[in-house]
C-alpha positions as CSV (number, residue, x, y, z in Angstrom):
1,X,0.0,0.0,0.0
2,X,1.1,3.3,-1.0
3,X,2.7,5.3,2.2
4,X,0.5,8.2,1.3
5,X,-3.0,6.1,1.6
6,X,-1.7,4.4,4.8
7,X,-4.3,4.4,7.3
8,X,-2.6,6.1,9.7
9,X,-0.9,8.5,7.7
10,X,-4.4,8.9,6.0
11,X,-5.4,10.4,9.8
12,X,-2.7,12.3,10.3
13,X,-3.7,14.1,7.4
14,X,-6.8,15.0,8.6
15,X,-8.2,18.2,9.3
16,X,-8.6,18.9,13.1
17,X,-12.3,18.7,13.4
18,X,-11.9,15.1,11.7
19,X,-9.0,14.6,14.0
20,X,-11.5,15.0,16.5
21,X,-14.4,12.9,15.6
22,X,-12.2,10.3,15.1
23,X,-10.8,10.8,18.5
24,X,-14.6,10.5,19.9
25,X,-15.5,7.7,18.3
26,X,-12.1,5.3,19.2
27,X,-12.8,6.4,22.6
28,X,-16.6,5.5,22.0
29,X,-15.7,2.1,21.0
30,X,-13.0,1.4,23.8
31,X,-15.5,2.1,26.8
32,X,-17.9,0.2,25.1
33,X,-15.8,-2.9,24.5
34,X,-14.8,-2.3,28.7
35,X,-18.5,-1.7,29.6
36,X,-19.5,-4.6,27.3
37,X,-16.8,-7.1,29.3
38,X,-18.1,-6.1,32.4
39,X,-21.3,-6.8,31.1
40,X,-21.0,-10.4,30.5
41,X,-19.7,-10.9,33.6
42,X,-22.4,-9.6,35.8
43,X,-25.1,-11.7,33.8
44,X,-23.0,-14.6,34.1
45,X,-22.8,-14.4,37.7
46,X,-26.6,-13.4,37.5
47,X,-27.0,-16.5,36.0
48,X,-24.9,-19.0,38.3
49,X,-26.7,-17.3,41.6
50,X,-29.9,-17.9,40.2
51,X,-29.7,-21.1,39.3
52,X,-27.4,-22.0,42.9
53,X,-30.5,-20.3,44.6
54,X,-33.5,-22.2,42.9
55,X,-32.2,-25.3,43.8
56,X,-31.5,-24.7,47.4
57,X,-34.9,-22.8,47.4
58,X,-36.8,-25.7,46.2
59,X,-35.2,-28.5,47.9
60,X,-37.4,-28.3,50.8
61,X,-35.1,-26.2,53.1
62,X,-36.7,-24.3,56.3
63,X,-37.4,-20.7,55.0
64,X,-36.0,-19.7,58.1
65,X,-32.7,-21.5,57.2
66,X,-32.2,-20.4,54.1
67,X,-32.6,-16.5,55.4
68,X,-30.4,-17.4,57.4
69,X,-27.9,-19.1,55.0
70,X,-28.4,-16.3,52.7
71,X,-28.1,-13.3,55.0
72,X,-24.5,-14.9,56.4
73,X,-22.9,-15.1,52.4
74,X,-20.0,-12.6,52.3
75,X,-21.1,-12.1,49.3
76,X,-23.2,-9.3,47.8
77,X,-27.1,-10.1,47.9
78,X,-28.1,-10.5,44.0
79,X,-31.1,-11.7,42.0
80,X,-33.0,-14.0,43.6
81,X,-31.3,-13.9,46.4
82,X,-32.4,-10.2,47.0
83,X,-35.7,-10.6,46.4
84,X,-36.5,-13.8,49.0
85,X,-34.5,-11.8,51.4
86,X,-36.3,-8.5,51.5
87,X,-39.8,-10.2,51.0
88,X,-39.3,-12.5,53.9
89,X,-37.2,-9.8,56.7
90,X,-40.2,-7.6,55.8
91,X,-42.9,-10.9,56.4
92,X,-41.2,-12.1,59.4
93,X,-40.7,-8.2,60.9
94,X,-44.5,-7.6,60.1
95,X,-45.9,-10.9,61.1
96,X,-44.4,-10.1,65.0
97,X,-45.8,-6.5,65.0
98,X,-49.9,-7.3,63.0
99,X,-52.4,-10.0,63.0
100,X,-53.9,-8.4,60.1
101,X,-52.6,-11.0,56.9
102,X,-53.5,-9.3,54.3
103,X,-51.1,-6.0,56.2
104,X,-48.0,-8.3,56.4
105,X,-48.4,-9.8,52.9
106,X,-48.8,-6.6,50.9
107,X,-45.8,-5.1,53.2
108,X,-44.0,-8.3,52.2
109,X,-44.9,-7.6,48.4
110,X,-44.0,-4.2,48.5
111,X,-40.3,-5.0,49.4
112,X,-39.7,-7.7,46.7
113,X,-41.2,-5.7,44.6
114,X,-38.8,-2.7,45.7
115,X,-36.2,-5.2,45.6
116,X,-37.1,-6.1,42.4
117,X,-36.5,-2.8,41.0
118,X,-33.4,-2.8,42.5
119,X,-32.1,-5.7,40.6
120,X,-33.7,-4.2,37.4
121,X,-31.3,-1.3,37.3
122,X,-28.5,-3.2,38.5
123,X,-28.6,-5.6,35.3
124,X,-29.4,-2.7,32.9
125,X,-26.5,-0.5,33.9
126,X,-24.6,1.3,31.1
127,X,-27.3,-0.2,28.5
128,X,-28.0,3.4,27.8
129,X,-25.0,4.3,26.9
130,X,-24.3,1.4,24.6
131,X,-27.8,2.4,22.5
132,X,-26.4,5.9,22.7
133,X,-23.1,4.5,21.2
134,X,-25.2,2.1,19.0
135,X,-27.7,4.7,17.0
136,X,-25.3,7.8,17.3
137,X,-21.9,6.4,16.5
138,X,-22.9,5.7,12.7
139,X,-23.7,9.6,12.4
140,X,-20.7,11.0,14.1
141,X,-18.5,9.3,11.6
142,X,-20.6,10.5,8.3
143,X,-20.7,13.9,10.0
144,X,-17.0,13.8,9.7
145,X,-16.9,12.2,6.2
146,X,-19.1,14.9,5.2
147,X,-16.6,17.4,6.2
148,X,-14.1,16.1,5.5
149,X,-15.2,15.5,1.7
150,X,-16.1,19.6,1.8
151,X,-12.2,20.5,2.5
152,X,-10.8,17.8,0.2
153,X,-13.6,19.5,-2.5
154,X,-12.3,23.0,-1.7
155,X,-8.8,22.4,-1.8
156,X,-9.4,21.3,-5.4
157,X,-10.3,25.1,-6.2
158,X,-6.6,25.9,-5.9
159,X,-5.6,22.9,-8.1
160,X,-5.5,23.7,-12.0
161,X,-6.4,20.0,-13.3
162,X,-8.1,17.5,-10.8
163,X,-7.4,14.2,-10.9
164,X,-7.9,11.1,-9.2
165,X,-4.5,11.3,-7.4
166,X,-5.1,14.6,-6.0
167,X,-8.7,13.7,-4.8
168,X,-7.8,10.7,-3.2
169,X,-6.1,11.1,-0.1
170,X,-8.7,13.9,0.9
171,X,-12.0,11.5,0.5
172,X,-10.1,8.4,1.9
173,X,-9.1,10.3,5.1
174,X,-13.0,11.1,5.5
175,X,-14.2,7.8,4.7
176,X,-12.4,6.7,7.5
177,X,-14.7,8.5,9.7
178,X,-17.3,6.5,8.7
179,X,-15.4,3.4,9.1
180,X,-14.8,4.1,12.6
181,X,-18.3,4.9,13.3
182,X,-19.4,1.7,11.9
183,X,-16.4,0.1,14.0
184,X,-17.9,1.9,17.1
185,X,-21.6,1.2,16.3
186,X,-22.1,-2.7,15.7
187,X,-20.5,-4.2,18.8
188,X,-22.6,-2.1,20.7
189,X,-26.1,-2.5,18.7
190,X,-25.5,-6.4,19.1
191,X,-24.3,-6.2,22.6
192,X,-27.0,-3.7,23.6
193,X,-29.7,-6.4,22.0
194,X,-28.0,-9.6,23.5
195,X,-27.7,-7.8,27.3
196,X,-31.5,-6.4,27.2
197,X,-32.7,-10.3,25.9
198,X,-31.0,-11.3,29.1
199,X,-31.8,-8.8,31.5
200,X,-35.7,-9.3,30.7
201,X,-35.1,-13.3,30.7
202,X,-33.5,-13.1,34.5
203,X,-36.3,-10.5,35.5
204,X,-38.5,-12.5,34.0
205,X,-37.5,-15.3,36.0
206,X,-37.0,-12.8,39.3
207,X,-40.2,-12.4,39.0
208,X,-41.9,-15.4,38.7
209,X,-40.0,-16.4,41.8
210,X,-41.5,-13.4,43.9
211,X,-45.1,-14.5,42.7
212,X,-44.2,-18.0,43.8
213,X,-42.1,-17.1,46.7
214,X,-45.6,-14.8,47.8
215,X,-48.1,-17.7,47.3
216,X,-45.6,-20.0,49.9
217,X,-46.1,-16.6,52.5
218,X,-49.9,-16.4,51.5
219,X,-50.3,-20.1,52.8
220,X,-47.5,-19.7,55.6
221,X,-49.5,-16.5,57.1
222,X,-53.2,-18.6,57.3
223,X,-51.2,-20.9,59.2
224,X,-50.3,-23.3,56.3
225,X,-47.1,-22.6,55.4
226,X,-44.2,-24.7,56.6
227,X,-40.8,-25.3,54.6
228,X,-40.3,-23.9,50.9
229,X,-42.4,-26.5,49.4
230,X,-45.4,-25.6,51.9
């Protein structure tokens, strides 16, 4: 390849303001990459508590165990984990103080659900910004194409005979704006699409749990209830 259509020389050529959206768009696609790393590992960990949690959960352990079990992990509560914890704290903390059932269950709905919500925004961090990254990146790279095919269009007003040569460099270092906006743009569309499937798949399942895990209270607090199973 010709030395003077190198890539890099190709961007050292460029003007500043396509210097710049160059600039913005590498660094675009480098925090994406880091948030999109992250990423996977929070749902894989999402996953692996779940499915640790749903089979201790449904083995027929004392509810009472479990809370225990679960509040003495060092770990951080997560998923499941937060839900059962908050709805039964509030359900045993409410079930001391009221007689009233239907008073202790809708308290102990009302913090799943709050815990719930929780989890919701902790699996969709930084989403946002990879849609952002996604839908705008694609633009910030033509804008800079753009303008950078207006300068390589206007220098040719001090050239006497226009060739292909002379045009060259100019649109090729502009095209690579685009390039880099596409570069940017796709990991983060697909990423963005793959993280949201799994982010409403675990909620999903989050809370199918709580609607379970709030029949087994209903039962427990008419005097029903024993283990998880009862």
């Amino acid at each position: 390849m010709d030395s003077e259509l190198s890539v890099w020389h190709l961007i050292a050529q460029a003007g500043p303001l396509v210097q710049l959206v160059m600039l913005l768009l590498v660094l675009a696609s480098v925090i994406s990459w880091a948030l999109i790393f992250q990423r996977v590992q929070v749902f894989r960990k999402a996953k692996r508590s779940q499915l640790a949690f749903e089979e201790k959960f449904w083995s027929g352990m004392d509810l009472g165990q479990l809370y225990r079990e679960v509040n003495a992990n060092p770990t951080p509560y997560s998923g499941m984990e937060s839900v059962f914890r908050a709805g039964f704290r509030e359900f045993s903390r409410l079930r001391q103080q009221s007689r009233d059932a239907d008073a202790v269950m809708e308290g102990a709905q009302r913090a799943m659900r709050v815990a719930f919500s929780r989890e919701q925004e902790r699996l969709e961090t930084h989403l946002p910004f990879l849609a952002t990254v996604g839908s705008t990146s694609p633009y910030v790279g033509l804008f800079g194409t753009v303008w950078g095919i207006m300068n390589s269009f206007r220098g040719l007003a001090t050239v006497q005979q226009a060739t292909l040569a002379t045009v060259a460099p100019g649109i090729s270092e502009a095209l690579i704006a685009t390039a880099m906006g596409l570069f940017a743009a796709i990991p983060a569309v697909i990423a963005y699409n793959r993280f949201s499937a799994m982010s409403d798949a675990l909620l999903k399942n989050y809370e199918t749990f709580a609607e379970e895990f709030s029949s087994i209270l209903h039962r427990r607090v008419h005097g029903n209830g024993g283990g998880a199973q009862g």
